[in-house]
BADO-442569 format. One record per residue: x, y, z of N, C-alpha, C in turn; residue in three letters. Coordinates in nm, 4 decimals. Layout:
BEGIN
((X, Y, Z), (X, Y, Z), (X, Y, Z), 'ALA'),
...
This chain:
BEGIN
((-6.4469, 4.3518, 10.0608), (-6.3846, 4.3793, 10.1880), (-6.3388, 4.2474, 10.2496), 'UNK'),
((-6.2272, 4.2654, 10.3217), (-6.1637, 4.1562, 10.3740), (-6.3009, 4.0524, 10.4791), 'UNK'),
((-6.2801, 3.9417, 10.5003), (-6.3435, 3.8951, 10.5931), (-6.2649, 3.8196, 10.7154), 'UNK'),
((-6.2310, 3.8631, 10.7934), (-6.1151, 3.8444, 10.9107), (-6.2127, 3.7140, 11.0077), 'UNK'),
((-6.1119, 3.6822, 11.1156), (-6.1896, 3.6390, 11.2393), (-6.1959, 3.6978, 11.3008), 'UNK'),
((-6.1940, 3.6832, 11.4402), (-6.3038, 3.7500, 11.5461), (-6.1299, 3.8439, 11.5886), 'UNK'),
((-6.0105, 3.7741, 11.5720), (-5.8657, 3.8179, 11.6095), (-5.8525, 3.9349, 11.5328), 'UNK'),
((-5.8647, 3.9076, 11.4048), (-5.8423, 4.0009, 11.2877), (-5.9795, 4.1354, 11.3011), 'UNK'),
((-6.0977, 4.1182, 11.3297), (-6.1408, 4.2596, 11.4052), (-6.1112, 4.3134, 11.5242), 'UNK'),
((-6.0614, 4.2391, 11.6004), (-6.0171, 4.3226, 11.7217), (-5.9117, 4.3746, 11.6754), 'UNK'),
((-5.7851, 4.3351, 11.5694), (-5.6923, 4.4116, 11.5693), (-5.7472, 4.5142, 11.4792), 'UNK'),
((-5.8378, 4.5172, 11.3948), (-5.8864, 4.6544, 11.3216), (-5.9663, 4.7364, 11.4109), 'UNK'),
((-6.0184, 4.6702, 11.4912), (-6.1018, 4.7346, 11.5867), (-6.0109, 4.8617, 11.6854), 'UNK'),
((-5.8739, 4.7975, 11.7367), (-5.7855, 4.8503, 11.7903), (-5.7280, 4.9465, 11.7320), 'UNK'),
((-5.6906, 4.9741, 11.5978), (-5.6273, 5.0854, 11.5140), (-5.7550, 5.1553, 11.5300), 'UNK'),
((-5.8653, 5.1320, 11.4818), (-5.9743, 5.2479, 11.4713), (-5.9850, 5.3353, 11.5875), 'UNK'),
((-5.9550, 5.2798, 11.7103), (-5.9977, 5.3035, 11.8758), (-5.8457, 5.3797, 11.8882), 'UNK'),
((-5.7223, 5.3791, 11.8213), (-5.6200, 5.4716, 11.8645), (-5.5772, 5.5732, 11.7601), 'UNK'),
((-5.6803, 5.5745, 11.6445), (-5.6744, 5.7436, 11.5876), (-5.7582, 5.7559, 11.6013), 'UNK'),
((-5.8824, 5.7306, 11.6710), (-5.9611, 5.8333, 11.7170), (-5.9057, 5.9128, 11.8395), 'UNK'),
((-5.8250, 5.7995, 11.9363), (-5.7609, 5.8598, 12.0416), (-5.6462, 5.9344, 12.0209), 'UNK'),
((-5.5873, 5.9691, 11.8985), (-5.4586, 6.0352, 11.8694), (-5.5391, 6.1595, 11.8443), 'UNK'),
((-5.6526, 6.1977, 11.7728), (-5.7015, 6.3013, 11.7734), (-5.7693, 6.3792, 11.8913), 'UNK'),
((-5.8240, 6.2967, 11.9816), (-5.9555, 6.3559, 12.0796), (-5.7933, 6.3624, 12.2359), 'UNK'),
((-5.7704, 6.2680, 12.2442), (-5.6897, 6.2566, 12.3423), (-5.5431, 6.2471, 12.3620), 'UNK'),
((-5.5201, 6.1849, 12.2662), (-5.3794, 6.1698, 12.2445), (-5.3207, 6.0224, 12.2848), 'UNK'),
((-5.2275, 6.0057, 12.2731), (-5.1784, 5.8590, 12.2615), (-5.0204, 5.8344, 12.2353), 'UNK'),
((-4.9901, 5.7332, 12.3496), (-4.8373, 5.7116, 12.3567), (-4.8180, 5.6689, 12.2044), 'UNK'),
((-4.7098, 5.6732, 12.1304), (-4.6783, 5.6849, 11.9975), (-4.6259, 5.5509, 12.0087), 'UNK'),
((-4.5651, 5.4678, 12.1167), (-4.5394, 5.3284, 12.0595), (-4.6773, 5.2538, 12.0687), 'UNK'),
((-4.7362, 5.2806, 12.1239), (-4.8914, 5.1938, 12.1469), (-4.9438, 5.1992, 11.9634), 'UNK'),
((-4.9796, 5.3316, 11.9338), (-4.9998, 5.3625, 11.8204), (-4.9742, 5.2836, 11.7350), 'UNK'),
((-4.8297, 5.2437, 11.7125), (-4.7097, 5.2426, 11.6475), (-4.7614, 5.0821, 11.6114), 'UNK'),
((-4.8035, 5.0339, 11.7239), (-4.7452, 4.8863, 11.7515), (-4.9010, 4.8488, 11.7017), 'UNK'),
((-5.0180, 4.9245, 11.7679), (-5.1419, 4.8728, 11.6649), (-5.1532, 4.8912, 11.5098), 'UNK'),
((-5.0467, 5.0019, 11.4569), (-5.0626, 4.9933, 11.3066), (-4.9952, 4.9134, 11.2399), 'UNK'),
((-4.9065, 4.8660, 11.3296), (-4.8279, 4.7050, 11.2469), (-4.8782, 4.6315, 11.2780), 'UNK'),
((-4.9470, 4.5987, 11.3533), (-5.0376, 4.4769, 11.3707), (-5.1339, 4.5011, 11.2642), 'UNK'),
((-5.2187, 4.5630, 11.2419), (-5.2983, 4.6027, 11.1195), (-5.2412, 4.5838, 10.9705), 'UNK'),
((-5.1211, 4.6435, 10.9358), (-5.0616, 4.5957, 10.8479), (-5.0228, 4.4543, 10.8131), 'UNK'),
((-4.9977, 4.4247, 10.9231), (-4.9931, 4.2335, 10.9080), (-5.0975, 4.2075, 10.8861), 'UNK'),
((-5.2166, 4.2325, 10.9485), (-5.3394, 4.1823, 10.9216), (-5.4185, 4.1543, 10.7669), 'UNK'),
((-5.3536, 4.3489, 10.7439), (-5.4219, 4.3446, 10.5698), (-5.2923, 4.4475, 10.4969), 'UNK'),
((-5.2039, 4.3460, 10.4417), (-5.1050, 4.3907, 10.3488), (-5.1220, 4.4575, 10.2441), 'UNK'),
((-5.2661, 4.4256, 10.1791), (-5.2733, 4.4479, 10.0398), (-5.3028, 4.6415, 10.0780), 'UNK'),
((-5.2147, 4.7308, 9.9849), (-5.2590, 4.8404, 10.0214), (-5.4070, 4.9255, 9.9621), 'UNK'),
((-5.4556, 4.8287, 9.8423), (-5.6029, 4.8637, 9.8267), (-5.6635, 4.8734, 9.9042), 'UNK'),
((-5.6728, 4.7532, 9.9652), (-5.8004, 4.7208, 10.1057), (-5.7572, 4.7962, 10.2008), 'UNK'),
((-5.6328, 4.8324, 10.2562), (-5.6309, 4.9403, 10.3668), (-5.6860, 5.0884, 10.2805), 'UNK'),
((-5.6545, 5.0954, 10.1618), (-5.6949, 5.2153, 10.1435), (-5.8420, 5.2276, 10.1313), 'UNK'),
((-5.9556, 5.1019, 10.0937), (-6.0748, 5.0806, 10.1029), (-6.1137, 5.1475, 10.2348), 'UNK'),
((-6.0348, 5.0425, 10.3328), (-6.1004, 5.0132, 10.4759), (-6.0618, 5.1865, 10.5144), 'UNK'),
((-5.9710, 5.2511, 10.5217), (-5.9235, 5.4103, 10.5463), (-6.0907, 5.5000, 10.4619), 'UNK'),
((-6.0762, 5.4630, 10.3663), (-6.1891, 5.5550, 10.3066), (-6.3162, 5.5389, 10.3859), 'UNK'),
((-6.3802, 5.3717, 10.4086), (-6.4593, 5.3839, 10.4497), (-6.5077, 5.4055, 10.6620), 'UNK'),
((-6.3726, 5.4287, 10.7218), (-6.3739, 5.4489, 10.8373), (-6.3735, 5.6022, 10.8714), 'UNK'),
((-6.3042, 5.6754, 10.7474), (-6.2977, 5.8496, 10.7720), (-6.4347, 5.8695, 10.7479), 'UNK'),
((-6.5184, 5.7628, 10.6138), (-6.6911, 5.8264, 10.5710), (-6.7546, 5.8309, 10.7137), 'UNK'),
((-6.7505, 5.7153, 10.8125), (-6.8523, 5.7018, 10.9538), (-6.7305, 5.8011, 11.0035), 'UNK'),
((-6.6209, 5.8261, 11.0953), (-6.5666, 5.8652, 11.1976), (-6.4961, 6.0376, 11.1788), 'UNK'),
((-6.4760, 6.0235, 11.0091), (-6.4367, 6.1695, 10.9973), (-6.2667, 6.1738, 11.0357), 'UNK'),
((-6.2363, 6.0379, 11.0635), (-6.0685, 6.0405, 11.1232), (-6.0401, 5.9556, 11.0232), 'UNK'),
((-5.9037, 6.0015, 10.9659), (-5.7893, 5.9014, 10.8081), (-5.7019, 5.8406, 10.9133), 'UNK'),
((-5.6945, 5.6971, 10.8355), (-5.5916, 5.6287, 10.9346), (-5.4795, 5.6618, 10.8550), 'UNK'),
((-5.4277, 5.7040, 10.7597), (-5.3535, 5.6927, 10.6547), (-5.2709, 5.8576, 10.7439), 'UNK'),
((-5.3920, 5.9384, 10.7352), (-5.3195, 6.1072, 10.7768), (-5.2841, 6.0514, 10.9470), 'UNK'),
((-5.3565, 6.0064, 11.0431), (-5.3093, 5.9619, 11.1300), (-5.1857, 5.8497, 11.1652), 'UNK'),
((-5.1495, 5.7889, 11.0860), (-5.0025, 5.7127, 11.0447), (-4.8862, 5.7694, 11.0278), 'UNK'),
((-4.9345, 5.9099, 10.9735), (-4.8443, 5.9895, 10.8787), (-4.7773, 6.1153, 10.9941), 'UNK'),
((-4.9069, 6.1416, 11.0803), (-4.8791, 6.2560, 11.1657), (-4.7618, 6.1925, 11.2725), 'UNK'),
((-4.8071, 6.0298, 11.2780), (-4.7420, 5.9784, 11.4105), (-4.6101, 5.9637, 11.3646), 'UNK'),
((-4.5689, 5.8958, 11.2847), (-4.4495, 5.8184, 11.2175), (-4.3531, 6.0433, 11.1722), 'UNK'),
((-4.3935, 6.1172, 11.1965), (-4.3164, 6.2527, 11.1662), (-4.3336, 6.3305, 11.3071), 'UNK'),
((-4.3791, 6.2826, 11.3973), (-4.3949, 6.2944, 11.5350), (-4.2769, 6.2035, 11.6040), 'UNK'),
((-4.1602, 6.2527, 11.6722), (-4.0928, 6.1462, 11.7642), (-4.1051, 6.1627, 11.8784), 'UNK'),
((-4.2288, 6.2185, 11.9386), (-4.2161, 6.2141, 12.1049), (-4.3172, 6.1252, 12.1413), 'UNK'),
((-4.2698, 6.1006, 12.2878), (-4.3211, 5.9930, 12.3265), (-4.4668, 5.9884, 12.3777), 'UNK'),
((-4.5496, 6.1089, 12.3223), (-4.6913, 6.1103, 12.3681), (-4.7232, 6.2076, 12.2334), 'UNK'),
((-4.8109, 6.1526, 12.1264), (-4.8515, 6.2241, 12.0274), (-5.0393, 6.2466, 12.0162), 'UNK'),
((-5.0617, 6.3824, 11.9641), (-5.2227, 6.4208, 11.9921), (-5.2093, 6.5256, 11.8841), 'UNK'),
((-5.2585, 6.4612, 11.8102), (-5.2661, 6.5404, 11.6394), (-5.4082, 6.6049, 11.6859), 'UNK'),
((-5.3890, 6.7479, 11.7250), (-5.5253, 6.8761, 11.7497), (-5.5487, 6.9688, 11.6080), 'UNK'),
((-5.5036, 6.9004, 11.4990), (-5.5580, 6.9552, 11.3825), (-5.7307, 6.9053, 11.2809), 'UNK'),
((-5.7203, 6.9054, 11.1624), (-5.8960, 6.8704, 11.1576), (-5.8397, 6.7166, 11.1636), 'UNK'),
((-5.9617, 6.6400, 11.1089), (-5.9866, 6.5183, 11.1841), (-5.8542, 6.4167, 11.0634), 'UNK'),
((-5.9019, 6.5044, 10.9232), (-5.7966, 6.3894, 10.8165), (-5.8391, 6.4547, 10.6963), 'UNK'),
């Protein structure tokens, strides 16, 4: 697993904190938008996001991958994916 600085978990920290909120509450879609490219800059390689996705749905039960997917086929400006978690 990647080993970031204290910058590089807050920005993972931040994607985790807005699909949980795309599911429970919902969430402006550029906010979204703008923490999953920051994340992507963070960790390019798509193994390790797919690592880090596997092991955040095992604790939270929410896919950042199905939550990426719902937002980016969503164009309004407030998105709240009320289906199962991922």
């Amino acid at each position: 697993m990647p080993e970031w600085n204290v910058s590089g978990v807050i920005v993972a920290t931040d994607l985790y904190q807005a699909v949980e909120k795309l599911y429970t509450t919902g969430i402006k879609r550029t906010e979204f938008l703008d923490k999953y490219q920051k994340f992507l800059d963070l960790e390019p390689a798509k193994m390790i996001q797919k690592q880090l996705d596997k092991r955040f749905k095992e604790v939270s039960g929410y896919s950042i991958y199905t939550a990426s997917q719902y937002v980016l086929k969503h164009e309004q400006k407030f998105v709240h994916c009320q289906t199962s978690k991922g």
